[in-house]
Structures are given as structure tokens and as C-alpha cells.
VEXLO-360482 format. One record per residue (C-alpha): x, y, z; residue in one letter. Coordinates in steps of 0.2 Angstrom, whole numbers, padded with zeros to 4 digits, always signed. Layout:
REM VEXLO-360482
XYZA/...
END
This chain:
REM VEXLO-360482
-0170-0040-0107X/-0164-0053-0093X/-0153-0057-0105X/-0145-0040-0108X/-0146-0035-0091X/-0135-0054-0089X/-0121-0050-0098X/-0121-0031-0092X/-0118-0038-0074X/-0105-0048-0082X/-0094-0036-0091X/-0098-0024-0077X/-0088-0037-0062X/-0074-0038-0077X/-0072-0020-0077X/-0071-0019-0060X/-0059-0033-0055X/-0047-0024-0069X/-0050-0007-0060X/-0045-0015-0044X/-0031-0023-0051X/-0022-0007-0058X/-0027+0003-0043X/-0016-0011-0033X/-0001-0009-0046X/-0001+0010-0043X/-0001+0007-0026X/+0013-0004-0028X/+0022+0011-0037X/+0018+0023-0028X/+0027+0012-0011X/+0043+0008-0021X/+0043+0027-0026X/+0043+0034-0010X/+0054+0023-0004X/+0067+0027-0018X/+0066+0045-0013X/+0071+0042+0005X/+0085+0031-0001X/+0089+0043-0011X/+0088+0057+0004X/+0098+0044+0013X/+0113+0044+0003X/+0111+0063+0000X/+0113+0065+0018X/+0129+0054+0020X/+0119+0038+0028X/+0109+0044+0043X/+0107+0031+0054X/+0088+0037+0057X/+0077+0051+0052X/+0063+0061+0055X/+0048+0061+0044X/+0033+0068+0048X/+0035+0062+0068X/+0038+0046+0059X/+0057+0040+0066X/+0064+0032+0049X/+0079+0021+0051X/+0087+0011+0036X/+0093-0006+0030X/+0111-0007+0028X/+0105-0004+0010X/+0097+0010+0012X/+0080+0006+0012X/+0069+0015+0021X/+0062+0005+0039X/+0050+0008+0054X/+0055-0002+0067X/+0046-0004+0083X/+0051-0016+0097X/+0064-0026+0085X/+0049-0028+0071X/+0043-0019+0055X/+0029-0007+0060X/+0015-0010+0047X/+0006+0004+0049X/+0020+0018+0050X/+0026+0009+0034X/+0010+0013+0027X/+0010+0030+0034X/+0028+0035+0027X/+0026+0025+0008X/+0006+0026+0003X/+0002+0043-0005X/+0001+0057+0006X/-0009+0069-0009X/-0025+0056-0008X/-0030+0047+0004X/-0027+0030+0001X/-0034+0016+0013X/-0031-0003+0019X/-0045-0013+0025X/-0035-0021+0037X/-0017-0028+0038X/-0008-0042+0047X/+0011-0045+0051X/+0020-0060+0049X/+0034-0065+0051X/+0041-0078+0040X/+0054-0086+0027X/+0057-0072+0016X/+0070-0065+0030X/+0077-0069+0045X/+0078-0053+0053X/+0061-0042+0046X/+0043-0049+0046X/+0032-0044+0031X/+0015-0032+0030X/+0001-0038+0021X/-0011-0024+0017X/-0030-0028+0012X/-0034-0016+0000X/-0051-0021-0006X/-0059-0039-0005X/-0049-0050-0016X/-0033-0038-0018X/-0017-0037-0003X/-0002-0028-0005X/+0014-0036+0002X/+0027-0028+0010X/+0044-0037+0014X/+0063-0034+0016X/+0075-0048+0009X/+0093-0046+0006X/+0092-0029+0016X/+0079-0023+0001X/+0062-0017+0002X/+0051-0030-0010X/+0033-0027-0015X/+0021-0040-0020X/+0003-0037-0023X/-0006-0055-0027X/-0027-0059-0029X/-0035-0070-0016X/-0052-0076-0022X/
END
């Protein structure tokens, strides 16, 4: 029975580190999506400079990409707010900024979804990037 019970636990922790993993890659879709709509709202509108979402002031990258700034840096959790699902309610643990190599001008989110899963959020090139990366 120990036995049984043993490789249960262990298929069980497999199953679950999969189900974590696809819920951070549907997360990661479902940022870049929303993002493409309001770059797509952007050029339908003739290239605001800012808009309103939601009391959310949007701006945009030269690109297009959608951007919440706030005092010269990239507002994590408005970012969240405008690009994670608004029909569930999807949750970080917690999130951290920093700002680093991957552009001169934005600093990155990284969003802790469960434990051992984060979801990055960057800007390089004027171009929202998404990385979602394991930590064990």
C-alpha cells in the first residue's frame, strides 16, 4: 500500500507542475492578447498619445504597445490590471520591478504566479516581450 500510495504522491506533484505550467502559458496569452487589442485600438484611433481604460491612463511605445507609466517607470501592477483577464479573477503572489539590461528606457515586472512559476514582463525595442520561466 506504501508503495501505491508512493507513486500516487509522485504522478500527483507531475500533474500538478504541468497544470501550473499551462496555466502560466495561458496567462502569457492572454497579456500579449490584450495588449494586441489595444495596439490595435491605437492604430484604429490614429495613434493617441494616451488613453483611458477603465481609470487606467494608457500611453504607448512608439510602436504601439500598450504602457502604464508612473513617475518615468513601468507601473506593475496597472500593467497587470489592464493585460490579466478581467472575465476570471487571475492573481500574483507578489511582483517585483527591476530595472535592468533588457532596455534602457522601461524596467521589467516579474509577476509570482504560484511558488515556482513568474511571469516576466519587459519592453525591448519599443515591444512588449513576455517570458514565463520556473524557478525551483
Amino acid at each position: 500500500m506504501l508503495f501505491i500510495a508512493g507513486v500516487m504522491l509522485v504522478q500527483w506533484q507531475k500533474i500538478e507542475k504541468k497544470a501550473e505550467q499551462t496555466q502560466l502559458r495561458q496567462l502569457e496569452q492572454t497579456f500579449f492578447k490584450s495588449a494586441s487589442s489595444f495596439r490595435q485600438e491605437w492604430e484604429l484611433q490614429d495613434k493617441p498619445k494616451q488613453l483611458n481604460v477603465d481609470g487606467i491612463q494608457l500611453g504607448f511605445t512608439a510602436l504601439g504597445w500598450p504602457i502604464v507609466l508612473h513617475n518615468g517607470q513601468v507601473d506593475c501592477e496597472r500593467m497587470w490590471e489592464l493585460l490579466a483577464s478581467r472575465e476570471r479573477s487571475v492573481h500574483y503572489i507578489r511582483f517585483y520591478t527591476e530595472k535592468g539590461m533588457r532596455s534602457e528606457q522601461y524596467n521589467s515586472c516579474f509577476y509570482q504566479i504560484t511558488g515556482s512559476n513568474w511571469l516576466e514582463l519587459f519592453f525591448q525595442h519599443e515591444r512588449i516581450r513576455l517570458n514565463d520561466f520556473l524557478t525551483d
